[in-house]
C-alpha positions in Angstrom: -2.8 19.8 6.4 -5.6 18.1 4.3 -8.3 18.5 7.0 -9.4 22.3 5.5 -9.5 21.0 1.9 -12.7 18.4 3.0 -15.1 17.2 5.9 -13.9 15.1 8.9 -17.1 12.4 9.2 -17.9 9.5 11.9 -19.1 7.1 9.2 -17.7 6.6 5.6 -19.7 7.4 2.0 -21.6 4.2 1.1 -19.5 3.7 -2.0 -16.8 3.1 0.5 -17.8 1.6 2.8 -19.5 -1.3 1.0 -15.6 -3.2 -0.1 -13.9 -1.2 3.0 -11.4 -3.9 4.4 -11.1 -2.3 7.7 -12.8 0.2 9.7 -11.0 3.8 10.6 -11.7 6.3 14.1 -12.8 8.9 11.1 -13.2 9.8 7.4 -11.3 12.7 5.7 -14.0 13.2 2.7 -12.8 15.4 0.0 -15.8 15.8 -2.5 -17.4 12.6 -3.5 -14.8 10.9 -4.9 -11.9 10.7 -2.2 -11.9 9.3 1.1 -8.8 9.4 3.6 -9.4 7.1 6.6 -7.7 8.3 9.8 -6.5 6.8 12.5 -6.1 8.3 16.4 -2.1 8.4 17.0 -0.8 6.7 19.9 0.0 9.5 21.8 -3.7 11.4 20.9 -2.1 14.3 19.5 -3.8 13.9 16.8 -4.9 11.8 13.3 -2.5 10.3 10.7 -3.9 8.9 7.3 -4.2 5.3 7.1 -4.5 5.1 3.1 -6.3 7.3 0.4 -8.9 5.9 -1.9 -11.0 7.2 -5.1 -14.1 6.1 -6.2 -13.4 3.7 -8.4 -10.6 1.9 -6.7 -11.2 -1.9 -6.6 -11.8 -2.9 -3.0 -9.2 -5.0 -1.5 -11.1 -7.8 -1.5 -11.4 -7.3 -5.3 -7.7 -7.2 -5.4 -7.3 -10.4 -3.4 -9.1 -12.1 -5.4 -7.2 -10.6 -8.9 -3.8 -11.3 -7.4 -5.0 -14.6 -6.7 -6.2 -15.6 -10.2 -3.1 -14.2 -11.8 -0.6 -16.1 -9.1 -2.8 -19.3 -9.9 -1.8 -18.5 -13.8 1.5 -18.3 -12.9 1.5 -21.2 -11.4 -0.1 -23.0 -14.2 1.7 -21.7 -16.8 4.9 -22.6 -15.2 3.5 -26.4 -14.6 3.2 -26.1 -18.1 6.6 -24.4 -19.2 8.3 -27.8 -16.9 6.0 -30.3 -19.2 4.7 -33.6 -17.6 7.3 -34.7 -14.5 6.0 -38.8 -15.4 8.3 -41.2 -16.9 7.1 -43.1 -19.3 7.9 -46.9 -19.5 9.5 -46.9 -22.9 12.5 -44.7 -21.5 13.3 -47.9 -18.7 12.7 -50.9 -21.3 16.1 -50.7 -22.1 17.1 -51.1 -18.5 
């Protein structure tokens, strides 16, 4: 149980909560550096963790936006790798 090593809050740290992609029911802070957000369980027997996050930690919009850069790359550099798909009209003179 994590819940005795840090401090149950309402509202996330500010470092958080300014790239947070979602909002949780509460916070699991453990010093200043690590944030657990929890979610109610279905049944209300309790919290689980939804994810745990240092200071630090790109945002996940951050992330988005890296994964999308290096999948446009990708992309180009296979583009690249297949060469131009034109035929030019020197190859069909002969025809």
């Amino acid at each position: 149980m994590l819940v005795g090593a840090g401090e149950v809050a309402e509202q996330p740290p500010a470092w958080f909560a300014a790239g947070a992609a979602s909002e949780a029911d509460a916070y699991l802070l453990i010093g200043e550096d690590l944030v657990v957000p929890l979610a109610s369980r279905s049944d209300g027997s309790g919290m689980v963790a939804k994810t745990c996050i240092t200071r630090g930690v790109p945002s996940e919009a951050t992330r988005a936006r890296w994964n999308a850069r290096k999948r446009k790359r990708r992309l180009d550099r296979a583009a690249g790798a297949r060469g131009p798909q034109q035929v030019s009209g020197d190859l069909l003179s002969g025809f």
